[in-house]
C-alpha positions as CSV (number, residue, x, y, z in Angstrom):
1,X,0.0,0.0,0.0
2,X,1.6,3.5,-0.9
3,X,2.4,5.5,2.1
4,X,0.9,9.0,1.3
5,X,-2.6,9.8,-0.3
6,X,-0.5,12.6,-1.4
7,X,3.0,13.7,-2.1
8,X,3.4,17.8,-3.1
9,X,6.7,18.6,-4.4
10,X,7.3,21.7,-3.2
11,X,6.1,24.5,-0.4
12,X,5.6,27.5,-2.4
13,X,2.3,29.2,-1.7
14,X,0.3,26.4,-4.4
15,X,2.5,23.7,-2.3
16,X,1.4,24.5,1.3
17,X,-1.8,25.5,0.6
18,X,-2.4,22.2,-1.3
19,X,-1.0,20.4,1.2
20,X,-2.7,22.0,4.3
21,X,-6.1,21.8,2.5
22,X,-5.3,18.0,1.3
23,X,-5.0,17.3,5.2
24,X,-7.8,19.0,6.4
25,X,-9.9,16.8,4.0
26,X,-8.4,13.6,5.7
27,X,-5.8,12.8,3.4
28,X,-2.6,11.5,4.3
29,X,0.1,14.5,2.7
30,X,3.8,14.7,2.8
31,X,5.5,17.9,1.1
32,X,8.9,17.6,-0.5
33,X,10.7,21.0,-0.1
34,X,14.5,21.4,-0.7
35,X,15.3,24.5,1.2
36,X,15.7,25.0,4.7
37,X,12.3,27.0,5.1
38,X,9.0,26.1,3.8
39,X,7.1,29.0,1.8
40,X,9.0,29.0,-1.5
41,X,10.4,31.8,-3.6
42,X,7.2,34.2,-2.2
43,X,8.2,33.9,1.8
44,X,11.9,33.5,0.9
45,X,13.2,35.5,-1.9
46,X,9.9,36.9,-3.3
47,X,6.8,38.7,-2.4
48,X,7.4,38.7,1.4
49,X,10.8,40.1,1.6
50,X,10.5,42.5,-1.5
51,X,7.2,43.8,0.1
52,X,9.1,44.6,3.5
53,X,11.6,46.5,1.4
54,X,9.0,48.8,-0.2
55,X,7.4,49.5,2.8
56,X,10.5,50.6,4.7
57,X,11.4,52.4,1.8
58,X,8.1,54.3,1.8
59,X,8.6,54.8,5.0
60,X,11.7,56.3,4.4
61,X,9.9,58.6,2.0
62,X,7.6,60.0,4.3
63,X,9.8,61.6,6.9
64,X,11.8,63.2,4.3
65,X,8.8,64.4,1.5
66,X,5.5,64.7,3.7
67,X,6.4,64.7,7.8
68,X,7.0,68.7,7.8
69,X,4.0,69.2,5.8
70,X,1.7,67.6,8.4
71,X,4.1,69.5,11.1
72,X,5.9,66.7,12.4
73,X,9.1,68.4,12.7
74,X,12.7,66.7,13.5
75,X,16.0,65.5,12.1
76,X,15.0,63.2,8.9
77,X,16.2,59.8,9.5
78,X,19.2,58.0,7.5
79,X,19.2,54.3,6.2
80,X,20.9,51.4,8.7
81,X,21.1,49.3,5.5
82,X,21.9,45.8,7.9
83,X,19.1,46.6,10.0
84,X,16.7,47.2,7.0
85,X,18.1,43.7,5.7
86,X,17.7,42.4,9.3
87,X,13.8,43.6,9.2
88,X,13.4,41.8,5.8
89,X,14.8,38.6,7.6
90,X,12.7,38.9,10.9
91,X,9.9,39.2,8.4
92,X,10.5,36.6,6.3
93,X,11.4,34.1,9.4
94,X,8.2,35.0,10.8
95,X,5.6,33.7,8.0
96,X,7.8,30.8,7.2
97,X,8.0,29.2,10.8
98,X,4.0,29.9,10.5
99,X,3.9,27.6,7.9
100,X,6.0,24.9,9.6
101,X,3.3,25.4,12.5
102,X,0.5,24.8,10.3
103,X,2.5,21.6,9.0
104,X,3.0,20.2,12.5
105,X,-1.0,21.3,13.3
106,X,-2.1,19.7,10.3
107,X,0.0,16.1,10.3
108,X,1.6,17.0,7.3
109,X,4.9,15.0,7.0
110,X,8.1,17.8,6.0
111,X,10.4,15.4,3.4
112,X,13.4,17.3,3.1
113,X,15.7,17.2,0.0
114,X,14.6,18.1,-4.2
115,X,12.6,15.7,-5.7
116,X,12.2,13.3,-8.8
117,X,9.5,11.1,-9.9
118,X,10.5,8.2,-10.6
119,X,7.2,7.1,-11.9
120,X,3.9,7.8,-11.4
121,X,3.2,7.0,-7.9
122,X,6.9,7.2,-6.5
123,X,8.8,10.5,-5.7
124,X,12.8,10.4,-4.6
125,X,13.6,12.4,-2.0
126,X,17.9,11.6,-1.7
127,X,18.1,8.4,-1.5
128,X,14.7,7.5,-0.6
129,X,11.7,6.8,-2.6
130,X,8.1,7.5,-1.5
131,X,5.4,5.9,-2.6
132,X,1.6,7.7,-3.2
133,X,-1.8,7.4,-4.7
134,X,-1.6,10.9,-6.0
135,X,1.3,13.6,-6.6
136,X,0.8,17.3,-7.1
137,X,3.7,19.0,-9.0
138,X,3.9,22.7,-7.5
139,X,7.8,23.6,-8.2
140,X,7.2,26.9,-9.2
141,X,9.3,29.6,-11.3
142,X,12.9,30.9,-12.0
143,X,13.6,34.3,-13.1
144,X,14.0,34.6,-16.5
145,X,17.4,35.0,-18.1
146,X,18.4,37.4,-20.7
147,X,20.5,36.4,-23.6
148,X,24.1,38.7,-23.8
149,X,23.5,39.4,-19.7
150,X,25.2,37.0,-17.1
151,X,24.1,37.6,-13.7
152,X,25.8,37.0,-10.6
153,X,24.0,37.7,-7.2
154,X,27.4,37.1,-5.4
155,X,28.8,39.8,-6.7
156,X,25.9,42.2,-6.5
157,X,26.4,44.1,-9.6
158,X,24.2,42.1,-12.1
159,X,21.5,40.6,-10.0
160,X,18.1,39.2,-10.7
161,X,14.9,40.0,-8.2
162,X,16.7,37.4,-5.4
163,X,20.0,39.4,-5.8
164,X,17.9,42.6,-5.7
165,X,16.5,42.0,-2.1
166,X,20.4,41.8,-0.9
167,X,22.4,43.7,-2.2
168,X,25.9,44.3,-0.3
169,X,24.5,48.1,-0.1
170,X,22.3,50.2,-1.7
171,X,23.9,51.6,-5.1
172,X,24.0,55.2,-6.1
173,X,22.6,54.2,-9.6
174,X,20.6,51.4,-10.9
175,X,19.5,50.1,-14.3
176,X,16.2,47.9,-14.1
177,X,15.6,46.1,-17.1
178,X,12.4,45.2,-17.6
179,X,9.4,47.8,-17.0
180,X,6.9,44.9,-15.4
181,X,5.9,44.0,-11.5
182,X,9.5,42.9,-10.3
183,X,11.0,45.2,-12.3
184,X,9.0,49.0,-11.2
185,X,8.6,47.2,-7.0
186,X,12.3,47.0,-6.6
187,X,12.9,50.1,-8.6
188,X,11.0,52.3,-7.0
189,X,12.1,51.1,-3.2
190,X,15.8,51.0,-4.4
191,X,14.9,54.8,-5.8
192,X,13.3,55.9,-2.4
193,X,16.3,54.9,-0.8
194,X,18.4,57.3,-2.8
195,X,19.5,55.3,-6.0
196,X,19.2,57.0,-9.5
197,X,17.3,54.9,-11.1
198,X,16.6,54.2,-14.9
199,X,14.1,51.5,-16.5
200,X,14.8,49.9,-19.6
201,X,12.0,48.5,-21.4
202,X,11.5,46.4,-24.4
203,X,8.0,47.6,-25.3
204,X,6.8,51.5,-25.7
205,X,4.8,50.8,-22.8
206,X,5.2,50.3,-18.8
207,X,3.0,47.0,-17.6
208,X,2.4,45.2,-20.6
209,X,-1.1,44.2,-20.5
210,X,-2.4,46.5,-18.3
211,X,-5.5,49.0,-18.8
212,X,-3.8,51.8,-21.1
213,X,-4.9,54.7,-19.4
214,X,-3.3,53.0,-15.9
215,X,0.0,52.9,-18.0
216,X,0.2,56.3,-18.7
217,X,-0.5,57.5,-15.5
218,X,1.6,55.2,-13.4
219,X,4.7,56.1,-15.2
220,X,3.8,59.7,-15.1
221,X,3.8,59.6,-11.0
222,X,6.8,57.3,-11.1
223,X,8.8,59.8,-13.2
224,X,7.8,62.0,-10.5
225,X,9.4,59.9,-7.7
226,X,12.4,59.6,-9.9
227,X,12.4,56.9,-11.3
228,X,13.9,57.5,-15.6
229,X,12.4,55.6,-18.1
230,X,13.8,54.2,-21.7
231,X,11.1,52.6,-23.8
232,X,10.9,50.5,-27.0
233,X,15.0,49.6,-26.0
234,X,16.1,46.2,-26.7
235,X,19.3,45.4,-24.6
236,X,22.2,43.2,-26.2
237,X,25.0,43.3,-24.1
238,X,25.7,43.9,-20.4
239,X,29.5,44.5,-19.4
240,X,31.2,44.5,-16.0
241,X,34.0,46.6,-15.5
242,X,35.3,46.6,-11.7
243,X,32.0,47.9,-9.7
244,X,30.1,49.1,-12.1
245,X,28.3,47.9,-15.1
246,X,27.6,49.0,-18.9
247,X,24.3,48.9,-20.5
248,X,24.4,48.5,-23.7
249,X,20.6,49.0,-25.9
250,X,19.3,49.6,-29.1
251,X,16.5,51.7,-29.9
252,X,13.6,49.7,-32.1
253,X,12.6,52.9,-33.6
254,X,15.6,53.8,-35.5
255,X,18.0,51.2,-34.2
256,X,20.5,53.7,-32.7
257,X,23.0,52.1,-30.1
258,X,23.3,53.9,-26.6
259,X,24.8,52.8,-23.4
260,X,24.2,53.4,-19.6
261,X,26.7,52.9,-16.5
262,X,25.5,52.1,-13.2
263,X,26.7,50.5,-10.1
264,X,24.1,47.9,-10.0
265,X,21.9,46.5,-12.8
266,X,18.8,44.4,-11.9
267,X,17.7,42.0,-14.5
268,X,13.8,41.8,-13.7
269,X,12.7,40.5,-17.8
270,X,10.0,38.1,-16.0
271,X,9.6,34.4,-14.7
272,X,9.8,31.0,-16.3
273,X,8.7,27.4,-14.9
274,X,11.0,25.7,-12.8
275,X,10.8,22.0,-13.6
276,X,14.2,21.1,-13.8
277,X,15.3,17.5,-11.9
278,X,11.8,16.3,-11.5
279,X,12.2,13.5,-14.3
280,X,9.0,15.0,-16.3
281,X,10.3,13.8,-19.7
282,X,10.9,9.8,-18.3
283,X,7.2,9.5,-17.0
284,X,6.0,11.4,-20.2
285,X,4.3,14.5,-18.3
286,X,3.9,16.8,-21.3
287,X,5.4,20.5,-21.7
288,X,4.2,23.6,-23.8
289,X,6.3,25.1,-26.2
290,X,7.2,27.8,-23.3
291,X,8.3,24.8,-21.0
292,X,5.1,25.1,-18.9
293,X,3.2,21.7,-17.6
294,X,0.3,21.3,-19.8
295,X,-2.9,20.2,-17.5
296,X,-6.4,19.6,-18.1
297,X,-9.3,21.6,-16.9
298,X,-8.7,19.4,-13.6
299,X,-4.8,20.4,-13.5
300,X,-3.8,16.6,-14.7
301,X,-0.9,16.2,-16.6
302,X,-0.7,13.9,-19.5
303,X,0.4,11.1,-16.6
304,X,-1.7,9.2,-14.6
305,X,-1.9,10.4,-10.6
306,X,0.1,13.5,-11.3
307,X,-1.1,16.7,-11.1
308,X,0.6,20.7,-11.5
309,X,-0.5,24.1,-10.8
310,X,1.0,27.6,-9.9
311,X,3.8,29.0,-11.7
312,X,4.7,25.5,-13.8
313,X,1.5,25.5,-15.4
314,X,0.0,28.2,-17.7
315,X,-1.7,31.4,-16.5
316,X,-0.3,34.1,-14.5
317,X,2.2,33.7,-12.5
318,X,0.6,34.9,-9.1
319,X,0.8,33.8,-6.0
320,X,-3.0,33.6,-5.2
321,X,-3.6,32.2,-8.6
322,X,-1.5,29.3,-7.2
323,X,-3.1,28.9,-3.4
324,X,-6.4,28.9,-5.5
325,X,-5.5,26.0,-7.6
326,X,-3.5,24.3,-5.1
327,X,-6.5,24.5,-3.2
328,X,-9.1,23.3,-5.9
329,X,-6.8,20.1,-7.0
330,X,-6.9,19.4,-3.5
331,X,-10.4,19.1,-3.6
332,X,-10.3,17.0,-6.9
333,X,-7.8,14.7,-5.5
334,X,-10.3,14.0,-2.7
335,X,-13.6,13.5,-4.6
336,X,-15.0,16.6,-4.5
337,X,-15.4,19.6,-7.2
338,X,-12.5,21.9,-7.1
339,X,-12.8,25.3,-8.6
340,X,-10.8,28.2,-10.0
341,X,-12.6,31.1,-11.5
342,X,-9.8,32.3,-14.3
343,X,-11.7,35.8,-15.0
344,X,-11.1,37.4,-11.0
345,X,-7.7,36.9,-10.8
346,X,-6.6,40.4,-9.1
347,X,-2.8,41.7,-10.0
348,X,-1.3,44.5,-8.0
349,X,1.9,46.3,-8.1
350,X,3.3,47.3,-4.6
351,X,4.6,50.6,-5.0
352,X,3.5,53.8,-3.8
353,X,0.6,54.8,-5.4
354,X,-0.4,50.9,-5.4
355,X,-2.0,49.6,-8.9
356,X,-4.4,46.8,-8.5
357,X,-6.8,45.6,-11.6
358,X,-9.1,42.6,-12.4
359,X,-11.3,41.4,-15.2
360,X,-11.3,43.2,-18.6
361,X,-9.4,46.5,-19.7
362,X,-11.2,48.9,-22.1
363,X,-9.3,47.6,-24.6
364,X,-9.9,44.0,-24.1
365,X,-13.9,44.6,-23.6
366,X,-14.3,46.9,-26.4
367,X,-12.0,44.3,-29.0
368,X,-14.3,41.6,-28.2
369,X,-17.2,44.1,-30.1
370,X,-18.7,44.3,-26.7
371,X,-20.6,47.9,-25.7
372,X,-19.4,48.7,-22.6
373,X,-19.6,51.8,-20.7
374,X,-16.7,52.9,-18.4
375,X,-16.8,54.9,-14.7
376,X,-14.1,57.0,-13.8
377,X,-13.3,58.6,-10.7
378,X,-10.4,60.7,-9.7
379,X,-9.1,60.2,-6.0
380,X,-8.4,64.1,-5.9
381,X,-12.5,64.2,-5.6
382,X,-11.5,61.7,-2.5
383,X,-11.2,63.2,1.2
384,X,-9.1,60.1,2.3
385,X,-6.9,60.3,-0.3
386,X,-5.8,64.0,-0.4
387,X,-4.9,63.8,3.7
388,X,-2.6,61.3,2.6
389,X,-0.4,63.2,-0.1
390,X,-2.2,60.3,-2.5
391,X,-4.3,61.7,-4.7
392,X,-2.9,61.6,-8.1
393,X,-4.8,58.1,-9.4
394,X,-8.2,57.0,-10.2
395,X,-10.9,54.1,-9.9
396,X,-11.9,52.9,-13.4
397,X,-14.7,50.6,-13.6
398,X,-15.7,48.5,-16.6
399,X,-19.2,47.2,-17.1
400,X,-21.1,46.1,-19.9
401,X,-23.5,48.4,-21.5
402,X,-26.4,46.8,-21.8
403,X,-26.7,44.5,-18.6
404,X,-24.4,46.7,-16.6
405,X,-22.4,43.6,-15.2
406,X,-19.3,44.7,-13.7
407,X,-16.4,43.3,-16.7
408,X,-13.2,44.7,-14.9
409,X,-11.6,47.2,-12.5
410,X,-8.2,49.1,-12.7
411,X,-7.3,51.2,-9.5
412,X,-4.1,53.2,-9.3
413,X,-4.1,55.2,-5.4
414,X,-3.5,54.2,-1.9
415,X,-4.5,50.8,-0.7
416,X,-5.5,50.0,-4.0
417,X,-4.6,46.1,-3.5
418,X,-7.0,46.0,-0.8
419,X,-9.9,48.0,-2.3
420,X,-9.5,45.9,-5.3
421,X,-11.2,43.0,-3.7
422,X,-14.6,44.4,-3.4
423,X,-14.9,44.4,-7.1
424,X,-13.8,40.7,-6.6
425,X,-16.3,39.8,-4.6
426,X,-18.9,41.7,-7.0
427,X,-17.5,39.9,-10.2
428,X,-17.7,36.8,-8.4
429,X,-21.5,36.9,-7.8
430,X,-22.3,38.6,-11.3
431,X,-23.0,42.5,-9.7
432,X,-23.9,45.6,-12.0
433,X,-22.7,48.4,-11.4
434,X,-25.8,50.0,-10.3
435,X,-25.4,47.1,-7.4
436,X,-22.1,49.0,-6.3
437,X,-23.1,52.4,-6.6
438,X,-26.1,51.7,-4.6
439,X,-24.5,49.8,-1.7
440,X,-22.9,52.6,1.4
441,X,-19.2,52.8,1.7
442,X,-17.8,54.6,5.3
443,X,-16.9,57.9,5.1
444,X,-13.8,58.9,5.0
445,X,-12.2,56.3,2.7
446,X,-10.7,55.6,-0.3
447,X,-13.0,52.7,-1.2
448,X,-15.6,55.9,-1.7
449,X,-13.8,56.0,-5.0
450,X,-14.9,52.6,-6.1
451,X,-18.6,53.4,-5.1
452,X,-17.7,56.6,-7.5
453,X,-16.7,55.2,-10.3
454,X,-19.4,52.8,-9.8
455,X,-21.8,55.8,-10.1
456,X,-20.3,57.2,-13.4
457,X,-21.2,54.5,-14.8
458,X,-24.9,55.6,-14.1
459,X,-26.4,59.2,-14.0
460,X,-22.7,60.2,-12.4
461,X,-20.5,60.8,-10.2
462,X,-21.2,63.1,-6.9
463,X,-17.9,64.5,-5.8
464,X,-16.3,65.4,-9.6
């Protein structure tokens, strides 16, 4: 008899929660994780430590840029940069013994060492081979490479998003390449903390994929905080030269060469699927051309008893997206109905203004020869807002013309990754937005936006 209903190889956010959720439906669940803390690249090396860095960072930024204005007068503080890093640790070591809690609470067995599947059924873990009815792939993502551009964390002058978060100290000037998520988070907290920092981007457009008018004005307030920007650039070459590094770029629209020095350079050009050492191509577990797992609508893989989700498998590469599936093949595995709802997915950048989104820009609804009418709302018509030097963004609210169901929601202001979720919840159970307009939000508060938008969408907005 195999030992283990279930075997998830590794503890990233789609690991643990599968795992934890797997156990609380009365299966018997080991998780193979390799490191020496659970939690994955998000606890470790990812979301968790990077989002401690913008906050201090924006901390930072207050006490210089907004303190005197509120009359809080004093000597502006200056960076410890070891106890900034030694925050970031105390942080990190916080939510990753939680999850080693919830392991013990839950009778999940730890198996430490990097797997392989032998074959369906039977995962090796060192020298040891496990046997199980089911297996859950969950081995996340890598950070993409870029071809002419060697990095090297140790050395902290070419570093990806993991050698971003530790840098030796912080650099007088940085080159980011890449103008997505990683890319404009790190930037901007490197930029509060005094780097000059320039953004190289491949496209003639920050955020690819995002709502257009979003874009536009999120790179207009982060030019304001700094931040440089060089668009439509493709970058060939990156050279070290003692302790600082050449740039070297080409510019699409006339292909002129140019070339920028800085003491750091962070390569942030995306993620790719980490599935390397797991023996997929032995047990014939099928890959997209992109190297992703391919999975049915049930998140099997083209091999019996093995299962994949989060950042191997297609979709974005979020780590909600993956508790959400590692919670719904949990549910398959056990006999029940597991579900992920594709079309609320929220995404939100971290920086200051925060950008959160979900559902359908205008320029997805409208190319689908859908009507749709869209609600706008400026938070400089919010009270909440302008006390907190925030005020430069907006709430814009799809919905579709003729039913008025809410189609998609793109918010760039304070707290925007938490007011995002009440158009979540709204998607979720099929609300017009007539049903958000007419529903009372607290005043004073920045979610009064959402209820704004939400009314010019209708006969209009009150407070613009």
């Amino acid at each position: 008899m195999p030992t283990y209903d279930l075997i998830v190889i590794g503890a990233g956010p789609g690991g643990y929660v599968c795992a934890i959720r797997a156990a609380q439906l009365g299966l018997k669940v080991a998780c193979v994780e390799g490191r020496e803390t659970l939690g994955g690249t998000c606890l470790n090396v990812g979301c968790i430590p990077s989002k401690a860095l913008l906050h201090a960072s924006h901390m930072l930024h207050e006490t210089h840029e907004n303190f005197e204005k509120m009359g809080l007068m004093g000597a502006k503080p200056k960076v410890d940069w070891a106890k900034m890093q030694g925050y970031k640790a105390e942080t990190v070591g916080g939510n990753t013994k939680g999850i080693e809690f919830l392991f013990k609470k839950n009778k999940i067995d730890w198996l430490k060492g990097w797997a392989s599947i032998e074959a369906p059924g039977k995962v090796k873990v060192g020298d040891q081979i496990h046997e199980t009815k089911n297996i859950v792939i969950a081995s996340g993502s890598e950070p993409a490479s870029l071809k002419g551009v060697e990095v090297d964390n140790d050395a902290g002058i070419v570093v990806d998003s993991t050698g971003a978060l530790s840098l030796p100290k912080i650099p007088k000037s940085m080159v980011v390449i890449g103008a997505g998520v990683i890319g404009l988070e790190l930037g901007s907290a490197y930029a509060r903390l005094g780097a000059e920092v320039t953004v190289v981007e491949f496209l003639d457009a920050i955020t690819p994929g995002m709502d257009g008018e979003v874009q536009k004005q999120f790179q207009k307030i982060l030019a304001k905080q700094g931040l440089k920007f060089v668009l439509g650039a493709a970058v060939s070459e990156v050279e070290v030269e003692k302790d600082k590094a050449e740039v070297k770029y080409k510019l699409r629209k006339d292909d002129s060469e140019h070339e920028i020095k800085a003491e750091c350079v962070l390569v942030a050009t995306g993620r790719r699927p980490y599935v390397a050492g797991l023996g997929l191509d032995k047990i014939g577990v099928a890959l997209t051309d992109r190297g992703f797992i391919q999975i049915d609508d049930h998140w099997q893989t083209s091999a019996p008893g093995i299962y994949a989700i989060g950042d191997a498998v297609p979709g974005p590469m979020l780590a909600h997206k993956a508790e959400d599936e590692g919670m719904a093949v949990a549910e398959v595995i056990a006999g029940k109905h597991g579900h992920v709802n594709y079309d609320v997915i929220p995404g939100v950048i971290y920086t200051t203004p925060e950008v959160a989104s979900v559902g359908l820009t205008e320029e997805a609804a409208k190319a689908g020869d859908r009507k749709v009418k869209v609600g706008k709302f400026p938070f400089m018509g919010n009270a909440r807002a302008k006390a907190l030097f925030q005020a430069e963004g907006f709430v814009k609210l799809i919905a579709d013309a003729e039913t008025d169901r809410v189609l998609g929601c793109h918010i760039i202001g304070p707290n925007a990754g938490e007011m995002i979720h009440e158009i979540c919840v709204a998607m979720e159970f099929g609300a017009s937005a007539q049903d958000i307009a007419l529903t009372c939000h607290a005043h004073p508060t920045c979610s009064e936006a959402v209820r704004e938008a939400a009314l010019a969408c209708g006969d209009g907005a009150i407070h613009a």
